[in-house]
NURO-25763 format. One record per atom (N, C-alpha, C): atom name; x, y, z. Coordinates in nm, 4 decimals. Example, Ala and Ser with C-alpha at 12.3 -4.5 7.8 and 13.67 -1.06 7.14 Angstrom:
<sites>
{atom N | px 1.3190 | py -0.5690 | pz 0.7800} $
{atom CA | px 1.2300 | py -0.4500 | pz 0.7800} $
{atom C | px 1.3200 | py -0.3300 | pz 0.7800} $
{atom N | px 1.2850 | py -0.2250 | pz 0.7080} $
{atom CA | px 1.3670 | py -0.1060 | pz 0.7140} $
{atom C | px 1.2900 | py 0.0030 | pz 0.7870} $
</sites>
This chain:
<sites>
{atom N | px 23.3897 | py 15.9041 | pz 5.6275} $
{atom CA | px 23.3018 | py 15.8976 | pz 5.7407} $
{atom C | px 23.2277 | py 16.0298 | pz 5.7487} $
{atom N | px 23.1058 | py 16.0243 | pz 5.7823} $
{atom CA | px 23.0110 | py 16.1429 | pz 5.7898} $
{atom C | px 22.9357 | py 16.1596 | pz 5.9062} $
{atom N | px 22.9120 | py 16.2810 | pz 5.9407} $
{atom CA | px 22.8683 | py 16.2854 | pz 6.0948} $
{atom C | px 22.7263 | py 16.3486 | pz 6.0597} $
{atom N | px 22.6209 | py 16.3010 | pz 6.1800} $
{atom CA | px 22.4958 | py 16.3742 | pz 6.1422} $
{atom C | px 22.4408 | py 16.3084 | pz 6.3363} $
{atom N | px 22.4040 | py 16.4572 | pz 6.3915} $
{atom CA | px 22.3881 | py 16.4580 | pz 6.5029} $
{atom C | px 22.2758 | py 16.5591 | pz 6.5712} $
{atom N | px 22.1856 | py 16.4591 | pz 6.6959} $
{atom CA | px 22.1181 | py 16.5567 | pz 6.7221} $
{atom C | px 22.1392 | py 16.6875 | pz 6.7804} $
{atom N | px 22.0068 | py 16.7574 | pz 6.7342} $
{atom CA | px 22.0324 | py 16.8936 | pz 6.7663} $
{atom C | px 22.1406 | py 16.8916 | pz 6.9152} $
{atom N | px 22.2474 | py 17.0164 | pz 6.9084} $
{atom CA | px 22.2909 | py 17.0756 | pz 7.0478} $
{atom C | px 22.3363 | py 17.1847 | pz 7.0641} $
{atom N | px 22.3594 | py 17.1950 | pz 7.2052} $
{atom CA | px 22.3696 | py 17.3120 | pz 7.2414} $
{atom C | px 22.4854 | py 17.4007 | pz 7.2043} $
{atom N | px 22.4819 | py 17.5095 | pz 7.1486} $
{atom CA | px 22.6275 | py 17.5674 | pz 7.0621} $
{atom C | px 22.6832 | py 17.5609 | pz 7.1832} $
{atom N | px 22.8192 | py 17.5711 | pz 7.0922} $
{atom CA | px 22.9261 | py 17.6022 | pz 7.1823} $
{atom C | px 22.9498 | py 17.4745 | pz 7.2991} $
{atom N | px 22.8712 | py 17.3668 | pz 7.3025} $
{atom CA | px 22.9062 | py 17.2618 | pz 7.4187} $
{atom C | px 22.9324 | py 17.1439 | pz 7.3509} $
{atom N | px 23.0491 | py 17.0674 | pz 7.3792} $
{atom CA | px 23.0720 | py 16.9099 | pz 7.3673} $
{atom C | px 22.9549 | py 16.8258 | pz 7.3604} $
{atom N | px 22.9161 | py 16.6879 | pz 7.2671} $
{atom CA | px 22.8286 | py 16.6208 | pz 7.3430} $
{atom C | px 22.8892 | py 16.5137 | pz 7.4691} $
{atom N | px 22.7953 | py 16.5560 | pz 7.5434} $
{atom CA | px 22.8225 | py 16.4927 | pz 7.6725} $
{atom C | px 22.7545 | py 16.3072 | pz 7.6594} $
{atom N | px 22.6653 | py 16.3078 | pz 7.5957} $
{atom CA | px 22.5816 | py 16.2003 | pz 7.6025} $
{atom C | px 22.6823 | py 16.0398 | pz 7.5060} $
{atom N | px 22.6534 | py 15.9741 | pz 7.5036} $
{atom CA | px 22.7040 | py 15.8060 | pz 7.3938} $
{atom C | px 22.6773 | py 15.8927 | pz 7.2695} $
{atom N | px 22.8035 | py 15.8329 | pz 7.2166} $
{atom CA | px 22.7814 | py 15.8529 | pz 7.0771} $
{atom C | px 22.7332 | py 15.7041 | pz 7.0311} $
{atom N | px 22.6976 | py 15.6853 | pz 6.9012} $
{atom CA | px 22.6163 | py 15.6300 | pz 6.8258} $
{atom C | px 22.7125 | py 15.5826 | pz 6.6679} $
{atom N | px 22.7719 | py 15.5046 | pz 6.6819} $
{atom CA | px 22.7874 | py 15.4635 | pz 6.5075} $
{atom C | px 22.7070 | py 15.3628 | pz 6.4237} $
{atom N | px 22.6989 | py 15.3945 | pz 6.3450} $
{atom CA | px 22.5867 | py 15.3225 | pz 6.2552} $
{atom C | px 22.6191 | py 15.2622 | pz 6.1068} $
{atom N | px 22.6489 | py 15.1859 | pz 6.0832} $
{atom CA | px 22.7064 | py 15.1228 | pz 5.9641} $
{atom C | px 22.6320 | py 15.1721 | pz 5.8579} $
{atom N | px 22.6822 | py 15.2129 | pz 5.7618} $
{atom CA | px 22.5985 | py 15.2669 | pz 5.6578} $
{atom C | px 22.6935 | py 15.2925 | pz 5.5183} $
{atom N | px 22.8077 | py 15.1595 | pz 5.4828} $
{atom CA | px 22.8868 | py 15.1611 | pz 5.4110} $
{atom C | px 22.8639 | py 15.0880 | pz 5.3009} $
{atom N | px 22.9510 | py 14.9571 | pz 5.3074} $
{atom CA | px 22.9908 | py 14.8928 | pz 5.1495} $
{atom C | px 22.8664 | py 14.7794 | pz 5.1584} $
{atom N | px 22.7975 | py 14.7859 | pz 5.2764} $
{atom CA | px 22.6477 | py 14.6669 | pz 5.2500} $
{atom C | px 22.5547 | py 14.6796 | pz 5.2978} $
{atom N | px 22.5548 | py 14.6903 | pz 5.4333} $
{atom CA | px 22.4695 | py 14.6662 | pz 5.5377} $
{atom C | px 22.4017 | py 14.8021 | pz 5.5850} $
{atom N | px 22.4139 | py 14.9034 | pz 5.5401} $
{atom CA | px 22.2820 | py 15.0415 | pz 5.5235} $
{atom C | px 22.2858 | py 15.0508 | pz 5.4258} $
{atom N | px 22.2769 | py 14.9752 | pz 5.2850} $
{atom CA | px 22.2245 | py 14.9715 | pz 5.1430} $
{atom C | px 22.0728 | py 14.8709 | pz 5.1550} $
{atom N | px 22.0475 | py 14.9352 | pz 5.0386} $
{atom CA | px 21.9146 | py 14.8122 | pz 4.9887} $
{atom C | px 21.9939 | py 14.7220 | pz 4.8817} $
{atom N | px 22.0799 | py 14.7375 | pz 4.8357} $
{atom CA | px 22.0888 | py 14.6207 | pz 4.7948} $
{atom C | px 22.1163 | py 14.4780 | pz 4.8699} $
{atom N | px 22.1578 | py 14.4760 | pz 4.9881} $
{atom CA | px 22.2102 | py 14.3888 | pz 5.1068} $
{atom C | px 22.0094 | py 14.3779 | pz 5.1358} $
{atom N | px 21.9721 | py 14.4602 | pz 5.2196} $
{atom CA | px 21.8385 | py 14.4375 | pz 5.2759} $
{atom C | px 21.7240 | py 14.5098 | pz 5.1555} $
{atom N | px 21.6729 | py 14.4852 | pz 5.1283} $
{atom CA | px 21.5807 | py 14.5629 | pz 4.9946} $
{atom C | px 21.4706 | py 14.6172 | pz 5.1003} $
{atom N | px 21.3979 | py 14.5476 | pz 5.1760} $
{atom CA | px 21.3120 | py 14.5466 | pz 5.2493} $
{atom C | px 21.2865 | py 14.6520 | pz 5.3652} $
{atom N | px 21.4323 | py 14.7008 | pz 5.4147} $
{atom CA | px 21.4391 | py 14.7361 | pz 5.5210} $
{atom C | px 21.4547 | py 14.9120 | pz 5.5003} $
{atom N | px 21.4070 | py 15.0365 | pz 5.5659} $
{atom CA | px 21.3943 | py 15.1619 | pz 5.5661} $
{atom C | px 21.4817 | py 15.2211 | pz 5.5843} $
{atom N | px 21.6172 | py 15.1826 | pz 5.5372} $
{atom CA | px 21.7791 | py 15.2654 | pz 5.5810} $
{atom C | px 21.7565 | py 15.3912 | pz 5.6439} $
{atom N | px 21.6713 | py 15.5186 | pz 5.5243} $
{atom CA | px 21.6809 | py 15.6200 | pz 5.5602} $
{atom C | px 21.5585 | py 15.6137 | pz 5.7016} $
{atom N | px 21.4753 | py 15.5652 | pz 5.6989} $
{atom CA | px 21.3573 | py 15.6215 | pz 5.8335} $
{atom C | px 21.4645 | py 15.5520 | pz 5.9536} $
{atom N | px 21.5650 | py 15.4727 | pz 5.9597} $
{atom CA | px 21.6140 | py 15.3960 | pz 6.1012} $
{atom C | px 21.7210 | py 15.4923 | pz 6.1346} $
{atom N | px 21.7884 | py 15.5562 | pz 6.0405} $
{atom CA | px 21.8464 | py 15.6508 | pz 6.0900} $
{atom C | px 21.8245 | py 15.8128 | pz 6.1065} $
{atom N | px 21.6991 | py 15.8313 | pz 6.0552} $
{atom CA | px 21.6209 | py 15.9765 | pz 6.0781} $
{atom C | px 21.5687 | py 15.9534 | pz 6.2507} $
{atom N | px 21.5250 | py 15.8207 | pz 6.2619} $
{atom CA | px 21.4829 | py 15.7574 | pz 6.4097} $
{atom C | px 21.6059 | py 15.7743 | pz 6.5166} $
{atom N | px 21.6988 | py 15.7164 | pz 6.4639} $
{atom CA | px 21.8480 | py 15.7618 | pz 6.5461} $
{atom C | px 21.8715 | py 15.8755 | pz 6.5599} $
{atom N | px 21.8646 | py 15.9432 | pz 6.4373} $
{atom CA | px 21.9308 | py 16.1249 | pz 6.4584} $
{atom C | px 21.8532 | py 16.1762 | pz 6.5521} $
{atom N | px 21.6832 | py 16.1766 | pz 6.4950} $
{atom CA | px 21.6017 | py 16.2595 | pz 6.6134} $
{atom C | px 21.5573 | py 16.2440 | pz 6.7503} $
{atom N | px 21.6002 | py 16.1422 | pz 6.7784} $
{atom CA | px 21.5234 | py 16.0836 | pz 6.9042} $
{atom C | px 21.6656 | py 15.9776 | pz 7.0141} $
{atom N | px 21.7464 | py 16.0632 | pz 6.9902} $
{atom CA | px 21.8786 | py 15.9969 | pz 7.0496} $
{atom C | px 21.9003 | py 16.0885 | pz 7.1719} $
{atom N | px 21.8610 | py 16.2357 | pz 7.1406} $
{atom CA | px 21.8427 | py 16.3253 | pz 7.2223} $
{atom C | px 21.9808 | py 16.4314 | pz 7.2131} $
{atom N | px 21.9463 | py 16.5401 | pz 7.2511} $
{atom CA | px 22.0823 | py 16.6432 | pz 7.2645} $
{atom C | px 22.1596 | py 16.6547 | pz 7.2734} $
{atom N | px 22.2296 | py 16.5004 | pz 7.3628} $
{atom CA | px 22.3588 | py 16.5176 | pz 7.4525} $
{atom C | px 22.4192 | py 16.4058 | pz 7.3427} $
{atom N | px 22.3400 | py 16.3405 | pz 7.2869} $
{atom CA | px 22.4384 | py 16.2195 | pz 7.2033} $
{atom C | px 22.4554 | py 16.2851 | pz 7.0713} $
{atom N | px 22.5627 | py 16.1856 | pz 6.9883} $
{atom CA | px 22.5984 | py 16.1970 | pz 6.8827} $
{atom C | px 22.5928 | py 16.0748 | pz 6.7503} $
{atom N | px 22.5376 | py 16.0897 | pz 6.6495} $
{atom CA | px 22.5476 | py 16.0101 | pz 6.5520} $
{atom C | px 22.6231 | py 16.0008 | pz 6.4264} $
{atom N | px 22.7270 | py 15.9127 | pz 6.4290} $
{atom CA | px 22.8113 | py 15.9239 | pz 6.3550} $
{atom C | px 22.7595 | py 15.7907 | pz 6.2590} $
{atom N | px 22.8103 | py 15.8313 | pz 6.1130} $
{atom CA | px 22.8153 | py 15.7104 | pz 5.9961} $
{atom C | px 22.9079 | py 15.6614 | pz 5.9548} $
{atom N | px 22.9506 | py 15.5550 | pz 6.0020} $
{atom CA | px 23.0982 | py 15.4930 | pz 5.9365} $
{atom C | px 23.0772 | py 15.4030 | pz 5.8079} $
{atom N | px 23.1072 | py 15.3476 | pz 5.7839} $
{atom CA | px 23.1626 | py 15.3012 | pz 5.6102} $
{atom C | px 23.1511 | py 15.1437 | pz 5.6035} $
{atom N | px 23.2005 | py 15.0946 | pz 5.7563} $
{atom CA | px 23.2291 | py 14.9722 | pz 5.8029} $
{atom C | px 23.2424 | py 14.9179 | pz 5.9764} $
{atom N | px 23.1433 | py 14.8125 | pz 5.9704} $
{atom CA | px 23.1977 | py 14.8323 | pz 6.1222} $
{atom C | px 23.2024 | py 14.6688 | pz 6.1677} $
{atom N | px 23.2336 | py 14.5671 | pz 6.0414} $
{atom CA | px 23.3078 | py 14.4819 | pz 6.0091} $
{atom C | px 23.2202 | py 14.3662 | pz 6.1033} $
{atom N | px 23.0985 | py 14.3593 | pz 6.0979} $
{atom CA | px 23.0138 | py 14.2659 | pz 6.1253} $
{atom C | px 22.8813 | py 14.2214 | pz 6.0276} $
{atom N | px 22.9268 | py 14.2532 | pz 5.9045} $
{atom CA | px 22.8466 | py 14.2125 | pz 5.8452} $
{atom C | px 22.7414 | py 14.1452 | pz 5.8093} $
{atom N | px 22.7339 | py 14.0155 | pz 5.8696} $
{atom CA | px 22.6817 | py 13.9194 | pz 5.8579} $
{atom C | px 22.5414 | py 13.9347 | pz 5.9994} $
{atom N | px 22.5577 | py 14.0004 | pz 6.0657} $
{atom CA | px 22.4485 | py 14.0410 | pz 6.2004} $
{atom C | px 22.4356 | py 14.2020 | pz 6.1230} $
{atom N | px 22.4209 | py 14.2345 | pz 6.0648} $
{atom CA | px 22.3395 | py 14.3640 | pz 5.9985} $
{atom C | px 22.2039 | py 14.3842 | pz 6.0363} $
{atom N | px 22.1844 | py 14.4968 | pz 6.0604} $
{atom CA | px 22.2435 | py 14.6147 | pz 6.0494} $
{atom C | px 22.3357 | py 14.6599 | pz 6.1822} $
{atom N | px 22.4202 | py 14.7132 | pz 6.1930} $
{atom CA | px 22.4691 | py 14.7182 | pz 6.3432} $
{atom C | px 22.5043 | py 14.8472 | pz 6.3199} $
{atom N | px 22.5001 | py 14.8627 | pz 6.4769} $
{atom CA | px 22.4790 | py 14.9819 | pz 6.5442} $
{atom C | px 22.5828 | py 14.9776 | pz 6.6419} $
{atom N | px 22.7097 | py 15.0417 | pz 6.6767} $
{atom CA | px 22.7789 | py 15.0615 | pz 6.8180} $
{atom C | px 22.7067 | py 15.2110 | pz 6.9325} $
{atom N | px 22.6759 | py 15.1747 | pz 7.0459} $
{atom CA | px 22.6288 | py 15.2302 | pz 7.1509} $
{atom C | px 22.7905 | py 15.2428 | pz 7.2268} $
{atom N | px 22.8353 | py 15.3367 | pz 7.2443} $
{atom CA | px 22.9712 | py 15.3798 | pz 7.3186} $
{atom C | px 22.9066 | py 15.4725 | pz 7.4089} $
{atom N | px 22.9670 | py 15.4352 | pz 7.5294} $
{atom CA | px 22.9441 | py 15.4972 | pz 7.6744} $
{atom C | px 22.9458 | py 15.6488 | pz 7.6805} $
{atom N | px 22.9427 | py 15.7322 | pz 7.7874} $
{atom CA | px 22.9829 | py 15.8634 | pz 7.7974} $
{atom C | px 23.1076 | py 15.8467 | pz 7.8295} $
{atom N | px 23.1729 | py 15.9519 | pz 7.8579} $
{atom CA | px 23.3168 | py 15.9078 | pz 7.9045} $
{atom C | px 23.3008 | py 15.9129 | pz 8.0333} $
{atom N | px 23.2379 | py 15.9621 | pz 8.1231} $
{atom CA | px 23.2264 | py 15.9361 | pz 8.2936} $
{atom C | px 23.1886 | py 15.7680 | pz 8.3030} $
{atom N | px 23.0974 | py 15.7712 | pz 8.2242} $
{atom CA | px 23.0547 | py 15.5619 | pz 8.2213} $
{atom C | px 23.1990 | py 15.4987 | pz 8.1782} $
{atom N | px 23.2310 | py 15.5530 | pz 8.0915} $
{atom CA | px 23.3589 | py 15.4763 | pz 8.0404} $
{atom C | px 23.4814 | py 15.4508 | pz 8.1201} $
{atom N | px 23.4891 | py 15.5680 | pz 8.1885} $
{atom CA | px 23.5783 | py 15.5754 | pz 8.3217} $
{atom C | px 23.6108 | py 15.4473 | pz 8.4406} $
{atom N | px 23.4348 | py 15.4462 | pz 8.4411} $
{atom CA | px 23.3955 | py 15.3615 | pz 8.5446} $
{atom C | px 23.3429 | py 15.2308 | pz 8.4831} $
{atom N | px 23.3955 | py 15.2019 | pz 8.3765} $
{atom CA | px 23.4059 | py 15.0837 | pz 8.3449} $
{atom C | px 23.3185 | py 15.0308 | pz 8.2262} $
{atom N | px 23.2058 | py 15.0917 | pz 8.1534} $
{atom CA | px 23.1325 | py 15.0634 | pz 8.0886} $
{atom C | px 23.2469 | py 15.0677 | pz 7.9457} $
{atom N | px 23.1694 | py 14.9553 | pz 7.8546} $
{atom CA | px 23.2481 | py 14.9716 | pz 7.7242} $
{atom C | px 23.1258 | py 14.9456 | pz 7.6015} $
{atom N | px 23.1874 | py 15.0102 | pz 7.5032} $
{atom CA | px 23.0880 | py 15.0062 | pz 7.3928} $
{atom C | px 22.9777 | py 14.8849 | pz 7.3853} $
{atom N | px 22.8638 | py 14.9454 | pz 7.3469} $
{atom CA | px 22.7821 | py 14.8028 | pz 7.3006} $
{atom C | px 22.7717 | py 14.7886 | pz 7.1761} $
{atom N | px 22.7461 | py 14.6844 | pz 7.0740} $
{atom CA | px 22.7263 | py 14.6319 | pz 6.9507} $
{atom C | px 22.6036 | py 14.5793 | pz 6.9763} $
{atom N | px 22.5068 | py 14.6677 | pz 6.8833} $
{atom CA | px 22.3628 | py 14.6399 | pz 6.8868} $
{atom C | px 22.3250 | py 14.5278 | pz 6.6561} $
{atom N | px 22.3006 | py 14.4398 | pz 6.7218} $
{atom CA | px 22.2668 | py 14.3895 | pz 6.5517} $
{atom C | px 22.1084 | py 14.3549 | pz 6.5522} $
{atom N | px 22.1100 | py 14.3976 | pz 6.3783} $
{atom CA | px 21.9810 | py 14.3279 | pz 6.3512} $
{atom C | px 21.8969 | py 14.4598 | pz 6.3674} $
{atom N | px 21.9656 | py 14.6115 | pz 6.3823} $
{atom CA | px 21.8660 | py 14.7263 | pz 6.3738} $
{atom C | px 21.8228 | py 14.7249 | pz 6.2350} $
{atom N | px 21.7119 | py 14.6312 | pz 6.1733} $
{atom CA | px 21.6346 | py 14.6636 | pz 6.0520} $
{atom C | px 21.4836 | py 14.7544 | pz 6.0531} $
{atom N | px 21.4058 | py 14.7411 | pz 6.1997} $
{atom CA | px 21.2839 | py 14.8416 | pz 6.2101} $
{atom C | px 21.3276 | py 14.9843 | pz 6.2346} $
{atom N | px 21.1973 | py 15.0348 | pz 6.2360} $
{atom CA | px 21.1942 | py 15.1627 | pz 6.3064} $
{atom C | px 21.1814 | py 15.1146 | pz 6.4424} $
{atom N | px 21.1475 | py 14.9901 | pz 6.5295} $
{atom CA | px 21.0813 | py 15.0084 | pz 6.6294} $
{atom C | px 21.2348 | py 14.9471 | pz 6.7168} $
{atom N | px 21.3610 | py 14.8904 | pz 6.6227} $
{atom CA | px 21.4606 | py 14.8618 | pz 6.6630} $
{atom C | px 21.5238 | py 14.9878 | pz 6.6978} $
{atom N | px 21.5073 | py 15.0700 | pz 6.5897} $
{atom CA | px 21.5664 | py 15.2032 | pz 6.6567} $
{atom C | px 21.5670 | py 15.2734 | pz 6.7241} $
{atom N | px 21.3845 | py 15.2594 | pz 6.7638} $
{atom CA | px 21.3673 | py 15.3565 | pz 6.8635} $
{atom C | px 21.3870 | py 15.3365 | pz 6.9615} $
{atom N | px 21.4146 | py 15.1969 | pz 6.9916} $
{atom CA | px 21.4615 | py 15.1211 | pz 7.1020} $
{atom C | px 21.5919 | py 15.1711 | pz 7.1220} $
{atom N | px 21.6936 | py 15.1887 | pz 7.0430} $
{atom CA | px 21.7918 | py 15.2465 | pz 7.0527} $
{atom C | px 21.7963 | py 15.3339 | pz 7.1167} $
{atom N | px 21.6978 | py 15.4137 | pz 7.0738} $
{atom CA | px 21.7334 | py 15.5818 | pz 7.0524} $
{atom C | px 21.6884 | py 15.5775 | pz 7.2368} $
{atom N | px 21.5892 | py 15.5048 | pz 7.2357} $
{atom CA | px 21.5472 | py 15.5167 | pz 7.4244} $
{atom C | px 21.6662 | py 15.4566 | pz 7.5214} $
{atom N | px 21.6881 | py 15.4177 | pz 7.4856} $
{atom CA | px 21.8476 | py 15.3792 | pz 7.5813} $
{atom C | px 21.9296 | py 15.4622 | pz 7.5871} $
{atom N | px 21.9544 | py 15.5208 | pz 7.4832} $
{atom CA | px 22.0714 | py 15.6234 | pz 7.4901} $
{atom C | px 21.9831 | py 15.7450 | pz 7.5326} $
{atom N | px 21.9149 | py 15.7463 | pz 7.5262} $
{atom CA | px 21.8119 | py 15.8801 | pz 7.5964} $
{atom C | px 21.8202 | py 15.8583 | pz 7.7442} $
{atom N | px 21.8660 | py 15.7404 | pz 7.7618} $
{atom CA | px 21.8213 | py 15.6769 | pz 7.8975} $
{atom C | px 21.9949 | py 15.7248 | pz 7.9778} $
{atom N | px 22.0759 | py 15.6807 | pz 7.9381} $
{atom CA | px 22.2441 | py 15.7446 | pz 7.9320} $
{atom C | px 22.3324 | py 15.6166 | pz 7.8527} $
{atom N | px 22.2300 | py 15.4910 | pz 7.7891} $
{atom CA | px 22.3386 | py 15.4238 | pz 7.7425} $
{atom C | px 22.4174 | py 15.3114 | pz 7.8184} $
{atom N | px 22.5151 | py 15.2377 | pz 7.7752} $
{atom CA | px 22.6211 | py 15.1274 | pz 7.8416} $
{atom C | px 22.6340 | py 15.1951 | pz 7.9768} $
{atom N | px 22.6427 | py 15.1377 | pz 8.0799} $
{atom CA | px 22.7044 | py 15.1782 | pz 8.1981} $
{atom C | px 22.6063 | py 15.2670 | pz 8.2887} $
{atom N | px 22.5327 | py 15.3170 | pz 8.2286} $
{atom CA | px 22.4324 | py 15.4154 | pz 8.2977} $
{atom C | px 22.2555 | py 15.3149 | pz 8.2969} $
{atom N | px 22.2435 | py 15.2694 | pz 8.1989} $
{atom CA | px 22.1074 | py 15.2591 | pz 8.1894} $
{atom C | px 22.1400 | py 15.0931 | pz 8.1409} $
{atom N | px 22.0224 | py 15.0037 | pz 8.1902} $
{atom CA | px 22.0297 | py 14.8926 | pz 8.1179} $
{atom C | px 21.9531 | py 14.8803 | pz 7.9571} $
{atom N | px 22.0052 | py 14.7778 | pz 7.8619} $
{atom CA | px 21.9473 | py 14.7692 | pz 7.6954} $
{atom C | px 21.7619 | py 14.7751 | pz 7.7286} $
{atom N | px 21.7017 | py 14.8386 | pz 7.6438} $
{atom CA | px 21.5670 | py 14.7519 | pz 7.6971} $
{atom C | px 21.5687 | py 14.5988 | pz 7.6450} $
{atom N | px 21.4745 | py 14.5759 | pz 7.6521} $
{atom CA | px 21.4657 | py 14.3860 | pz 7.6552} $
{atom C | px 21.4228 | py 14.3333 | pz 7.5311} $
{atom N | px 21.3741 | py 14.4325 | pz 7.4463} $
{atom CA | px 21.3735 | py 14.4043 | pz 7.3123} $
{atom C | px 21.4626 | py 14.4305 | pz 7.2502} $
{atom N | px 21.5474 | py 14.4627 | pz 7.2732} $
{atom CA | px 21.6587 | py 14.4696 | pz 7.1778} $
{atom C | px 21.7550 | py 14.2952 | pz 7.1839} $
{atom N | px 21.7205 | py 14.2395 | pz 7.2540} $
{atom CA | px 21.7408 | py 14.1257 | pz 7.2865} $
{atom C | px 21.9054 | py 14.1110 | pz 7.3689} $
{atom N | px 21.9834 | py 14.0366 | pz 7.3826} $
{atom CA | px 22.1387 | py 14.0015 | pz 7.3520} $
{atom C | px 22.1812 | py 14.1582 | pz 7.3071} $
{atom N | px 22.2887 | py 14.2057 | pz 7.3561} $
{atom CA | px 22.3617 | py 14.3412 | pz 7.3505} $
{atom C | px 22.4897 | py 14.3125 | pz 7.3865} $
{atom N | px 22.6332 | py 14.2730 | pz 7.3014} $
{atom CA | px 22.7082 | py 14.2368 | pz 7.2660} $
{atom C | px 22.8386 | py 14.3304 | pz 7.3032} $
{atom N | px 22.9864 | py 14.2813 | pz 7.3646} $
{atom CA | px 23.0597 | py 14.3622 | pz 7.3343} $
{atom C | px 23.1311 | py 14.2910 | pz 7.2037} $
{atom N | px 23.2630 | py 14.4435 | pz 7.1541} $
{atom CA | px 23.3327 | py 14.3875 | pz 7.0297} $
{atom C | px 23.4248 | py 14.2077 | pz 7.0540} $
{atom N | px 23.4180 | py 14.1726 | pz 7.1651} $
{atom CA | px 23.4672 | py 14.0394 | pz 7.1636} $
{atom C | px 23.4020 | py 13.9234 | pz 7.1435} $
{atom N | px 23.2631 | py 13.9980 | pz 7.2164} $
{atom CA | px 23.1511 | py 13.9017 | pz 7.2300} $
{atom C | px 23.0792 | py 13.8511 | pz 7.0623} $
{atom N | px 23.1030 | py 13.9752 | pz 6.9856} $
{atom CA | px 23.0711 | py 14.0017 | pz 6.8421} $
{atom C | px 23.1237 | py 13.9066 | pz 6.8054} $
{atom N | px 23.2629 | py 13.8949 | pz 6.7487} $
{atom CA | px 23.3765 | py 13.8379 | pz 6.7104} $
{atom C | px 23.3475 | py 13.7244 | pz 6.7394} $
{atom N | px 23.3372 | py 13.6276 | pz 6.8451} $
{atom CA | px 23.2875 | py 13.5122 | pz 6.8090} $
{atom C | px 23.1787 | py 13.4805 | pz 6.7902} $
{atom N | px 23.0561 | py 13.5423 | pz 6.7202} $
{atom CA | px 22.8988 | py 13.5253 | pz 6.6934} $
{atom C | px 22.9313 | py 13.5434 | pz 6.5047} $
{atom N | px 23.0259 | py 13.6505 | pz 6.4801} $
{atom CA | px 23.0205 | py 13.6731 | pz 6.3328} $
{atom C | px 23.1189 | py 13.5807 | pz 6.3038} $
{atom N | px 23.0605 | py 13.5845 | pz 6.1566} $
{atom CA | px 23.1904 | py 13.4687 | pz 6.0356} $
{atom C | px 23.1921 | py 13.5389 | pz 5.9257} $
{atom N | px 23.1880 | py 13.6714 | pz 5.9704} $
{atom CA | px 23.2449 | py 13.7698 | pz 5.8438} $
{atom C | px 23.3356 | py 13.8797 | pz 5.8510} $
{atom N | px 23.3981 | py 13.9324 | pz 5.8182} $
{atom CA | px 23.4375 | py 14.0696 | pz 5.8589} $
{atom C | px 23.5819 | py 14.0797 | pz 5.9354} $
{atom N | px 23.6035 | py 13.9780 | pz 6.0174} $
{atom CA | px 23.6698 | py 14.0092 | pz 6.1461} $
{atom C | px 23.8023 | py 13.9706 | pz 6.1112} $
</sites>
């Protein structure tokens, strides 16, 4: 697993959602999507997620089949109060990402609502019965 995060402030925690982004054994390859800009959707994530969040790359995040996916995890004050990760699929644009990246700019699950293009915004249960792969 590899971490790559926007700029912050030394010396401080990020306070903001972290961000995981599948980028393992299919689904951030071109061989799975040929078509689609792996590297510009996540240069879009890193830079424009904002200060307080974090972007992490995991390996697997066992939804294969709704690729590209993206988990949106709360702050921990949202999390506290009840918010729980979101599962974002189908980030193949830049304009999916930036959609991303504005939500979590926004504070994310629990703080801010998805915008409306991102369509359907999923938890890991809700996932689980939509996929027939992975799980």
């Amino acid at each position: 697993m590899s971490t790559a995060a926007a700029p912050q402030r030394p010396g401080q925690p990020f306070s903001g959602p972290r961000i995981s982004m599948c980028r393992g054994c299919c689904c951030g390859t071109s061989r799975k999507h040929p078509e689609v800009d792996h590297d510009g959707i996540a240069e879009v994530l890193e830079r424009a997620i904002g200060p307080d969040a974090e972007l992490v790359r995991v390996d697997c995040l066992w939804a294969c089949d709704l690729s590209n996916v993206v988990v949106v995890n709360p702050t921990a004050q949202a999390r506290r109060q009840g918010a729980r990760p979101a599962w974002v699929t189908q980030v193949n644009t830049l304009e999916r990402a930036r959609a991303v990246a504005q939500w979590v700019r926004q504070g994310g699950p629990g703080v801010a609502d998805p915008p409306g293009d991102l369509g359907e915004v999923h938890t890991a249960a809700g996932l689980r019965r939509l996929s027939s792969g992975g799980w």
